[in-house]
C-alpha positions in Angstrom: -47.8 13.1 -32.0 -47.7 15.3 -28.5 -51.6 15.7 -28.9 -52.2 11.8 -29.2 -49.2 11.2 -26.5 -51.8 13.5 -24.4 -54.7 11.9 -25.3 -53.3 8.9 -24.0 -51.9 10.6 -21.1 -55.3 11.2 -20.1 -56.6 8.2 -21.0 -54.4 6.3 -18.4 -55.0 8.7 -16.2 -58.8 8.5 -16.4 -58.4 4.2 -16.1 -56.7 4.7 -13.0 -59.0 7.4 -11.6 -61.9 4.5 -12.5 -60.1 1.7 -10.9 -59.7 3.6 -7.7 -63.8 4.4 -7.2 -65.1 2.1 -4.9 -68.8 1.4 -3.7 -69.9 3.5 -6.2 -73.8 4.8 -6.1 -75.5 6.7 -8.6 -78.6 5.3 -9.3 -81.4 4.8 -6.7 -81.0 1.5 -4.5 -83.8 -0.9 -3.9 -85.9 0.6 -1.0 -85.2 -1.9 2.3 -86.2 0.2 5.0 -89.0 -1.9 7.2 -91.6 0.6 6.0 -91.3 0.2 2.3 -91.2 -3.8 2.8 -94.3 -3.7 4.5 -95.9 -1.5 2.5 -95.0 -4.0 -0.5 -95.9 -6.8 1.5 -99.3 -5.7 1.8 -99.4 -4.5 -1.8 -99.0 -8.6 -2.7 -101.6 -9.8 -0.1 -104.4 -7.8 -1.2 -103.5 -9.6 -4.7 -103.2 -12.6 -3.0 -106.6 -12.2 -1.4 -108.5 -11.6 -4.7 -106.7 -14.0 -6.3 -107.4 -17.0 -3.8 -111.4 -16.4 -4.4 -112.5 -18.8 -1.9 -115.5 -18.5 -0.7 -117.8 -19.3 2.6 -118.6 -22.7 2.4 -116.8 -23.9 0.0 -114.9 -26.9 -0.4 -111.2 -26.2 -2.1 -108.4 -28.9 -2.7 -104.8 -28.3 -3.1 -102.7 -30.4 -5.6 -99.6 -30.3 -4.1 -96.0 -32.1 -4.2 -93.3 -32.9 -1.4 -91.2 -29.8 -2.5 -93.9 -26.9 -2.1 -93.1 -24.6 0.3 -95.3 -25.9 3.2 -96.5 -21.8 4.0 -98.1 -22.1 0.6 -100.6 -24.4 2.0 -100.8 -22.7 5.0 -101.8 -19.6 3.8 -104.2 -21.2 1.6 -105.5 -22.8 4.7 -105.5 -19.5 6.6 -107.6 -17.7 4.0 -110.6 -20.7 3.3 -110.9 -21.0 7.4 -111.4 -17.0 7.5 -113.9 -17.5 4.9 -115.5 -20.7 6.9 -113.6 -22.6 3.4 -112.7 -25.9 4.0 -109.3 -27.2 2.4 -108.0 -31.0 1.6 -104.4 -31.5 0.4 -103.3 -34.3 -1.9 -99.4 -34.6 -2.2 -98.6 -36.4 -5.3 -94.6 -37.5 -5.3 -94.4 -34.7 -7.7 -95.9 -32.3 -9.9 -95.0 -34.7 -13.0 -98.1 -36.4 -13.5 -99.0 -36.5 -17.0 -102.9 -37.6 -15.4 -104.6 -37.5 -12.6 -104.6 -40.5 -10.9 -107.7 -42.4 -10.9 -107.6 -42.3 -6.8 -107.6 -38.7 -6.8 -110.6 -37.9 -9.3 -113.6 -38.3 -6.3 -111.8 -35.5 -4.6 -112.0 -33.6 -7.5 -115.4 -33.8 -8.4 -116.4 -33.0 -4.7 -114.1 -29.4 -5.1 -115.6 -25.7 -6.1 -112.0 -24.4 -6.1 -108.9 -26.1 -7.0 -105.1 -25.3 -5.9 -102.6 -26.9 -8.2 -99.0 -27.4 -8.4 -99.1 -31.1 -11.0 -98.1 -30.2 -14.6 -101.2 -31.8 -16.2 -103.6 -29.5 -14.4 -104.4 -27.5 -17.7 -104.8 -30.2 -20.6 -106.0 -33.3 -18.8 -109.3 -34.2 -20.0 -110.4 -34.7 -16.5 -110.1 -30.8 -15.0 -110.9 -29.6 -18.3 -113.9 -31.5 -18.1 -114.7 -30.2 -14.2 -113.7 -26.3 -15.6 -116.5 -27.4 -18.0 -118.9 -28.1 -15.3 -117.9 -24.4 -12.9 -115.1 -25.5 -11.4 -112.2 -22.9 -10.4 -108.7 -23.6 -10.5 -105.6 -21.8 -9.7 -102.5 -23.0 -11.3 -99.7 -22.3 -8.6 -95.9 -22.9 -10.8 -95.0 -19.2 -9.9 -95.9 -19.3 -6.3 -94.0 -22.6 -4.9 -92.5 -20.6 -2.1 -94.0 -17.7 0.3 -91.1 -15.2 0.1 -92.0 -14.5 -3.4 -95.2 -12.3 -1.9 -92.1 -9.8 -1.5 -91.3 -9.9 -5.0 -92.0 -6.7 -7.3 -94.2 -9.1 -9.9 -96.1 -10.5 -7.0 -97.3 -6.3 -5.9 -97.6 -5.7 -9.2 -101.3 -4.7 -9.6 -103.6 -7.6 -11.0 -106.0 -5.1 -12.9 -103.5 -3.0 -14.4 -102.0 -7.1 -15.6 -105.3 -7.3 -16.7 -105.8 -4.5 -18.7 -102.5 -5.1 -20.3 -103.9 -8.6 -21.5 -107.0 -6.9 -22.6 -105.1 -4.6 -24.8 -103.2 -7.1 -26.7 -106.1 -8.9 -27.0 -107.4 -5.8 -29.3 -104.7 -6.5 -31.2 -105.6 -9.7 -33.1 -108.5 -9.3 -36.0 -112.3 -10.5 -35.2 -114.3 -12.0 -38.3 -111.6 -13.1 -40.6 -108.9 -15.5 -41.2 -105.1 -14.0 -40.3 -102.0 -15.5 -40.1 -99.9 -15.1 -36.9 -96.0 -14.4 -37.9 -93.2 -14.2 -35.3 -89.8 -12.7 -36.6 -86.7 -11.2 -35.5 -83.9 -9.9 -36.6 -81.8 -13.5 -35.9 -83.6 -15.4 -38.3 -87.3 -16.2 -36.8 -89.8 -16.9 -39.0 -92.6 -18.6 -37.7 -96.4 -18.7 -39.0 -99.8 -19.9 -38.0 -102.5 -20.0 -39.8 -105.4 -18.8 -37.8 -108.9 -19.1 -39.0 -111.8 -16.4 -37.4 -113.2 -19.3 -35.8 -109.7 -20.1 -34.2 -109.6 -16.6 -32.8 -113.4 -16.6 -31.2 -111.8 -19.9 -29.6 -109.0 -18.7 -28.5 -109.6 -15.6 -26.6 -113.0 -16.3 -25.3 -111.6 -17.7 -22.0 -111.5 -15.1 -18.5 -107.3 -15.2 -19.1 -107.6 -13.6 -22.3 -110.6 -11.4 -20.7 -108.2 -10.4 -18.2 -109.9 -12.0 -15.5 -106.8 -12.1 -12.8 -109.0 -13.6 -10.0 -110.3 -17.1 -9.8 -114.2 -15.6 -9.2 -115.5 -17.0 -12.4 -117.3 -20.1 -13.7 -114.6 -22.7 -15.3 -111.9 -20.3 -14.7 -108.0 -21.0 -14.9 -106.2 -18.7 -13.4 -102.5 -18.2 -12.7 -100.6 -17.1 -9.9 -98.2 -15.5 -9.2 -100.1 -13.4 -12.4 -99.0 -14.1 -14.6 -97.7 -17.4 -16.7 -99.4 -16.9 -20.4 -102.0 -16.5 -21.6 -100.7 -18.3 -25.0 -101.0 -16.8 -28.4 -102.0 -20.2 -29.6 -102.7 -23.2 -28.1 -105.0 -26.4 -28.3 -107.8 -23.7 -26.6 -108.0 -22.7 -30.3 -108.6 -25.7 -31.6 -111.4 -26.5 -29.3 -109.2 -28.8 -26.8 -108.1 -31.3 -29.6 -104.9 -31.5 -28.4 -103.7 -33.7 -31.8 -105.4 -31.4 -34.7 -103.5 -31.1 -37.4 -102.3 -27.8 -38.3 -100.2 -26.0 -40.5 -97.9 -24.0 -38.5 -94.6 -24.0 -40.3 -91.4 -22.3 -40.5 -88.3 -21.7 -38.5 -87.9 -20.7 -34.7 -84.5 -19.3 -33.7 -84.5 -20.0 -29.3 -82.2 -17.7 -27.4 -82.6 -19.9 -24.8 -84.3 -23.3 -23.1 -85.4 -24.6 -19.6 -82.7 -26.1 -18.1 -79.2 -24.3 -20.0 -77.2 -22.2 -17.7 -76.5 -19.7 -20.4 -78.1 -18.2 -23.7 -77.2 -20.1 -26.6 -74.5 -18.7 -27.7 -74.8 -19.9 -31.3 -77.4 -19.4 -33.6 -79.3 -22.8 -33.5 -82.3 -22.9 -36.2 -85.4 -25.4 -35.1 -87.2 -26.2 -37.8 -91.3 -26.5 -37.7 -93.6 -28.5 -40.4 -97.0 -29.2 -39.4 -96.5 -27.7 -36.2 -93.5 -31.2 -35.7 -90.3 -30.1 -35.1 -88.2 -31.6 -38.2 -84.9 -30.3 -37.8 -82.4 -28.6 -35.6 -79.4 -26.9 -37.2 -76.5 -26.4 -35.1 -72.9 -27.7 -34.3 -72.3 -26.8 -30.8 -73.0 -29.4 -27.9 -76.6 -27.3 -27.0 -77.5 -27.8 -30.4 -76.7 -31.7 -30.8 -78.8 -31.7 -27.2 -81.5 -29.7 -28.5 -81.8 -31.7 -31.7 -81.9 -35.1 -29.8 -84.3 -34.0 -27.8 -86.8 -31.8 -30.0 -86.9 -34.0 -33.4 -90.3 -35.3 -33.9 -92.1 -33.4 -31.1 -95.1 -31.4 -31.2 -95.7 -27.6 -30.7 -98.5 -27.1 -28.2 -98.2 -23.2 -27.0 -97.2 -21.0 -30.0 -95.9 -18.2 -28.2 -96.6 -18.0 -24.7 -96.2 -14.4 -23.9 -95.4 -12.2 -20.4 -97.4 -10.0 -19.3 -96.3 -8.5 -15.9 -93.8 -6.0 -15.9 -92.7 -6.4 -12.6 -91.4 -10.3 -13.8 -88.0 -10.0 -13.9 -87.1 -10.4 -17.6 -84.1 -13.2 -18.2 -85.2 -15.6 -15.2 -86.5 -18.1 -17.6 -86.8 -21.0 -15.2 -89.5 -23.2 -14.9 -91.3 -22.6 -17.5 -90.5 -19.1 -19.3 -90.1 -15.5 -18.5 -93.3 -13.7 -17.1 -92.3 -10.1 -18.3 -94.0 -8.3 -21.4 -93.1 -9.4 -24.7 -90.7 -12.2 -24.0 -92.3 -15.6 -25.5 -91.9 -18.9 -24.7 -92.8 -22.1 -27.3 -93.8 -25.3 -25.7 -92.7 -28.8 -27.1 -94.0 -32.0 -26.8 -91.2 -34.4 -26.8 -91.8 -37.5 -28.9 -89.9 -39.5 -26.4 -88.8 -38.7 -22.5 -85.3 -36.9 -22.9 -82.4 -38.4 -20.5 -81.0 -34.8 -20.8 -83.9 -33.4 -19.0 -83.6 -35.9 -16.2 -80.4 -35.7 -15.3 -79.8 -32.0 -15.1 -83.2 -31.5 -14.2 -84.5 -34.2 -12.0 -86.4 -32.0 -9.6 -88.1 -30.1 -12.0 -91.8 -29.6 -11.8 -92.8 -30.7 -15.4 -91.9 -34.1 -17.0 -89.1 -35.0 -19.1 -91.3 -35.3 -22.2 -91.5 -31.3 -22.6 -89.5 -28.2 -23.5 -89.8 -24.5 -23.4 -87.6 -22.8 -26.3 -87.5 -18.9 -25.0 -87.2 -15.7 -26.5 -86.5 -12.0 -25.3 -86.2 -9.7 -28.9 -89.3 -11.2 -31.2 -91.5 -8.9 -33.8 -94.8 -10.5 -33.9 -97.8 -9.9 -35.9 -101.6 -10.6 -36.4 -102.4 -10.2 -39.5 -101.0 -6.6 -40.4 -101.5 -5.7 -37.2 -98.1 -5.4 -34.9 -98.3 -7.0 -31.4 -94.6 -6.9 -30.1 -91.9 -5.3 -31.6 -88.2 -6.2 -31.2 -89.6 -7.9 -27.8 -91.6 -4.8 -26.9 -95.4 -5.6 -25.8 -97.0 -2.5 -27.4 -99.8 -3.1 -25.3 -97.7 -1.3 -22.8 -98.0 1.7 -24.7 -102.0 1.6 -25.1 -104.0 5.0 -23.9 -106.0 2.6 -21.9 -103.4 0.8 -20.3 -101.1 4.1 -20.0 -104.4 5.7 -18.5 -105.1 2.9 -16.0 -101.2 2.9 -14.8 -101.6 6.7 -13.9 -103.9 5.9 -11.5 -101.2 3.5 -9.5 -98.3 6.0 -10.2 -95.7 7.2 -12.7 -97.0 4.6 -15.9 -93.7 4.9 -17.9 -91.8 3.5 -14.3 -94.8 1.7 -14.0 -95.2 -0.5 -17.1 -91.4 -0.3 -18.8 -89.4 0.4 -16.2 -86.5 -2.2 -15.3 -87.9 -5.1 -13.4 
């Protein structure tokens, strides 16, 4: 009894000692002085400048919306006149269009380089018709304000993204059918049937090249680098954005855009033909999420992060940009009231959904891709090999962003 009396002793004794510590420092604080934030700044404006491949004489149009952050444009505008680029801007009320207007298609077709902010820059048939034909675009939902050029994803090196991408491109079989699983240790299971001729769709595009820069023929390119590329999507299935295919199974979301906190219950959504048939759930998320999802239609099966300087659990807009988190795009079958009233500002419409998670296992084939929401990709000799030649590659690639 003495000795536990002790132990105790020095347990309250230890609590107080803690509760007296103030301002404690023991791990290295973000660098602020002047030099390192202009030696970061630069750092993000040579990616910026390669990114935004404008060049001499060309004509380039911004898609924009009242809420962009009006320096964006301006620093488009500063970079096509120092190339002797011309720039037109088209505000549309917001980025929400699910087409683009018929009054803004002769613009278009007049542009060799595109700047976008509107939601239906990637699937309309329109501008995938014009990427057909050469055009360039660069889809801007990560950049919508200039401060984020002093972010750590935004110095991140573009080639060392790119080489990432290219590495868990490896990853997925050439020449024969393979099924696509996602798991985890909360209930996840989720397949997709991919066919050889699937794959050669899928990853023949410069994202999945890892081609950071819009410099390339038909290109669509993302910036801040990067949002995606997707594991699946209608790219597969040669644009047809309504083929039928078996992706089946059950998806367990840690979170959505739009919740102010993880889920904390274990809510099951339900796939069947790549529809969402059922959500299984009793707290108030779930009886939102089940309104809403019911009936709508997977269109990105697993949209995956690739830049490790994203920060991991900032989910808003549209999904997390770091390695190995995943996000799964819905269709809604109807607009959701939900989505407009607590997000009424947001930049995609209210017939769409992102379910989002951090910890998944996924695998091509029998080949492992992410485990337990590691990208292994980080861990590739070539990707280790080019990280080296920007610094310390384990700080590099896994350290905390």
């Amino acid at each position: 009894m003495p000795a536990m009396r002790r132990t105790a002793d020095l347990d309250d004794a230890h609590a107080a000692a803690l509760a007296a510590i103030d301002g404690f420092v023991g791990a290295p604080p973000p660098a602020r002085s002047a030099r390192a934030g202009v030696a970061g700044r630069f750092q993000a404006l040579d990616n910026f400048f390669r990114v935004f491949a404008v060049r001499p004489g060309e004509r380039a149009v911004i898609l924009a919306d009242p809420l962009l952050d009006h320096r964006v444009i301006d620093a488009v505008r500063g970079l096509a006149a120092a190339r002797s680029a011309s720039v037109e801007v088209y505000t549309a009320p917001s980025t929400r269009l699910p087409a683009v207007p018929d009054a803004v298609k002769p613009l278009l077709e007049q542009a060799d380089f595109v700047v976008s902010t509107w939601f239906c820059s990637i699937e309309d048939p329109f501008n995938v018709a014009l990427r057909k034909r050469g055009q360039r675009w660069l889809k801007i939902t990560y950049f919508r304000d200039l401060d984020l050029l002093d972010t750590p994803q935004a110095r991140f090196p573009v080639d060392l993204v790119g080489e990432i991408i290219r590495a868990t491109e490896r990853r997925f079989p050439k020449g024969r059918d393979f099924t696509l699983r996602f798991c985890d240790r909360r209930g996840t299971d989720l397949a997709i049937p991919y066919t050889a001729a699937m794959r050669d769709a899928m990853f023949a595009g410069n994202r999945w090249r890892g081609r950071m820069c819009a410099d390339e023929p038909g290109c669509y390119v993302h910036y801040l680098p990067t949002h995606g590329p997707n594991f699946w999507d209608s790219t597969a299935m040669r644009n047809d954005t309504d083929a039928r295919i078996a992706i089946d199974g059950v998806l367990v979301p840690q979170a959505a855009i739009g919740f102010r906190r993880p889920f904390a219950e274990r809510i099951e959504v339900v796939f069947r033909d790549r529809f969402v048939t059922e959500v299984r759930g009793l707290s108030e998320e779930a009886r939102v999420l089940r309104e809403m999802l019911v009936g709508g239609k997977l269109i990105e099966g697993g949209g995956c992060g690739f830049n490790p300087g994203a920060p991991r659990h900032v989910v808003y807009p549209a999904g997390s940009n770091a390695p190995g988190a995943l996000h799964f795009g819905i269709d809604l079958a109807r607009p959701s009231d939900w989505i407009r009233r607590t997000m009424p500002d947001w930049e995609e419409p209210p017939v769409h959904q992102d379910l989002v998670t951090f910890d998944a296992t996924v695998t091509a084939g029998d080949t492992p891709v992410i485990e337990d929401g590691l990208l292994l990709a980080l861990r590739d000799p070539d990707v280790v090999a080019a990280a080296a030649r920007y610094g310390d590659p384990v700080s590099l690639l896994e350290g905390i962003a």
